[in-house]
Structure formats: C-alpha cells, structure tokens
C-alpha angles and dihedrals in degrees: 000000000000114000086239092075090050134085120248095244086055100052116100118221095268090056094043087052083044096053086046097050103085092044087059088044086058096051092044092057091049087048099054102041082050081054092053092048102046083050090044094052099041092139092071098031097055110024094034105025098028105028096043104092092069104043114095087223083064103121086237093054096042097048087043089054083050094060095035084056086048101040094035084232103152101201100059087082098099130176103004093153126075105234116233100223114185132192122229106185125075093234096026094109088051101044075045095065100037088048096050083041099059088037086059092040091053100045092049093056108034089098087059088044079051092052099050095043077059091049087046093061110020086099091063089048129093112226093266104049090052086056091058099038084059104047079049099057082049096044081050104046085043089049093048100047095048087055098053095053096051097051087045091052108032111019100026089073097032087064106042084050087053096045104036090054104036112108123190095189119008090237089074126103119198104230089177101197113214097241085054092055094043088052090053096052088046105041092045099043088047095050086050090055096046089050090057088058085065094098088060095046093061093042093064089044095060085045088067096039090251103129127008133206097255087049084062095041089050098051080043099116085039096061086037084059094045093044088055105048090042091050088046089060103053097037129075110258102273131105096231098053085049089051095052094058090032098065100052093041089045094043082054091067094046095055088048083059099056091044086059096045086050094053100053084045089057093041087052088053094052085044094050087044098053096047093073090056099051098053091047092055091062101122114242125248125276121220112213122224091254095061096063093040089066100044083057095056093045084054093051095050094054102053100102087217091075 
C-alpha cells in the first residue's frame, strides 16, 4: 500500500521520511542552482553586496552625511574611509568566496524550503488550519527578510563604523582581517532578521497561554531600557543615529503586544461560543417507572367517584 493512500496518523516514521524525501530533493536542487549562481556573480555579491557598508557611496552613509551636512552633527559622517581589510590564510580568499556563495544561496531559498515544509505537512492539516500555515510561511518569509534588510541597511554600517574605529590604546593598529569582517555583516544582518521574528514569536506564545498582553505591558519600561542600551552600543554617540535603531526594534514589541491582545480576544470568543453548547447538551431529566406509578395513584385517590 503507498503511503499516499494513508493517513498521516497511520504512517510510520519511514514512510513519513519517504513521503519527505522529494520535498527535501526539491530544496537541494534550489539550493544548489542559487549556489552556482551566487559563485558565478561574485563581482556583485562581494564588492557590491558584501563590501558596500563600508563604502561612503552606501545609500545609509550617504543619507547620514546628508543629515550630518544639514544638522552640523558631526558624528553622522560614518564610514568615510575606505577600510583596508587583509587575508592571512593560503586558501582564505577561496573558502571566502564558497562560504559568501552558500550564505546567499540559502538565504535566497529559505522562503521555497518554507513552502515545501508547508506542502510536507498540509495533508495532515484541517482547512483551516492550511489557511493559516500559509498565511504563516508568508507572515515568516515577510518577517525575515525585513529584517534582514534592515540589519543590512541600518545596523550593518552603524556597527563597522563603531567597531572599526573604536581603540582601546593608541598603540594599537586595526589590521581587520576579511573573514572578520565577513563575520560582523552576517552575523549582524542574521541576528536582525531573527529579532523581527519577534512578533511571531509572541504570538505563538500567547497561543499556548505562555505570555499574555498585560505580561508585556507590564515589562514595557524595562524593553524600552534594553532597546536603548543595546541601540546605544551599535550606533555613533549621537541621539538621532539611536533613535534610528530604537523605533523599529521598540515598535516590534508593540506589535507583539497587539498580537497577544487579539489572541486572548479570539480565545474569549471560542470560549463564549462553546459555552452555549455545553449547557444545551445536559442531558434532560428521566422520569422512573415509580414515579409515575405514584402520580397515578395520587390521581386516582383524588377522583371523588372512587
């Protein structure tokens, strides 16, 4: 019998994995055309993609010389000098390039991966459920993405200007090697796209009764602190650059609050719903044969005619 014809409760793991195995296939060959084609256009991946933070022709550090022209804040004018970055290791330029290559690649196709992961378990799902799991791999790919940009385009050169520039002793000569760099825009524009999953997050754990809304209302003044001090430390000391970073992150954590209001509204509304249908399945009250034998008598006893 083929584990198509089966229900999902009834498939053992094998034929779970089985019936998982081409969706994987599928991803594995995206993964690998986006691969060649990250390797094949390394021009515009690394000099343009890669190298362009900390360029002063970036679109962020323009705009922020812009302002700094405008404001007479000095300290808006970030990265205006071109960074000198140096390899140390024989094959370093090379595992450079495989390794930016399958971080592209996998970006790229991590909203497909998404989509068959969907296609994997939709059998298993009622119809509404499927509505909602695909209006969450779109609310996820939409989430990351933002993110990333955001991290790429705002914190990414924030950041490189910090800690570039950034001496501890004056007797001490930045030598930036490439796969530190490398390590900085990444990890950075990774750990932006994770924290705007953060709305999501919430939401599931209000799902589960986790957190609630006044539980995140109430720890308000404390995010606002943390936001702050984490925004102070990536940005260039001035109010307008920590402002910049400190209203995304913060409205973030106001959407996560209305997520979590509106789920315990729509959990109040089930639970109002199903309350009506409880009391109306009591089940009504019997009657035993010796009850009405007795009403019978009393009936009897009372007819004058007896």
């Amino acid at each position: 019998m083929s584990t198509s014809h089966k229900e999902p409760s009834q498939m053992t793991f094998f034929e779970h994995f089985e019936a998982l195995r081409p969706h994987l296939i599928r991803s594995g060959i995206a993964l690998f055309f986006l691969l060649i084609f990250a390797f094949l256009g390394k021009d515009f991946v690394i000099d343009t993609v890669l190298f362009g933070p900390q360029s002063a022709d970036f679109p962020t550090n323009r705009f922020l010389s812009y302002l700094a022209t405008v404001t007479g804040i000095e300290a808006l004018q970030i990265n205006q000098l071109q960074l000198e970055l140096i390899n140390t290791a024989m094959a370093g330029q090379f595992n450079l390039h495989l390794r930016i290559s399958l971080i592209t690649a996998f970006v790229l196709v991590t909203p497909y991966m998404l989509w068959e992961l969907w296609q994997f378990v939709k059998p298993a799902l009622t119809a509404t459920e499927r509505r909602g799991s695909t209006r969450f791999v779109g609310y996820v790919s939409l989430c990351f993405f933002i993110g990333l940009l955001f991290g790429y385009f705002v914190i990414v050169p924030l950041s490189i200007n910090f800690l570039s520039g950034y001496t501890a002793s004056t007797r001490i000569t930045n030598l930036i090697d490439i796969q530190s760099y490398l390590a900085t825009v990444i990890n950075v524009s990774l750990a932006s796209a994770i924290v705007f999953e953060l709305p999501l997050l919430i939401y599931f754990l209000a799902r589960m009764g986790i957190v609630t809304s006044a539980f995140l209302k109430r720890y308000r003044r404390h995010t606002i602190v943390v936001l702050a001090i984490f925004s102070a430390i990536i940005t260039p000391p001035d109010v307008f650059s920590l402002i910049l970073v400190l209203i995304p992150l913060y409205a973030l954590y106001e959407y996560g609050i209305r997520l979590a209001a509106k789920v315990e509204r729509q959990t109040a509304r089930r639970q109002a719903a199903e309350e009506p249908s409880t009391s109306n399945s009591l089940p009504a009250p019997s009657y035993t044969q010796s009850d009405g034998k007795e009403d019978a008598q009393c009936d009897n006893s009372s007819d004058p005619q007896t």
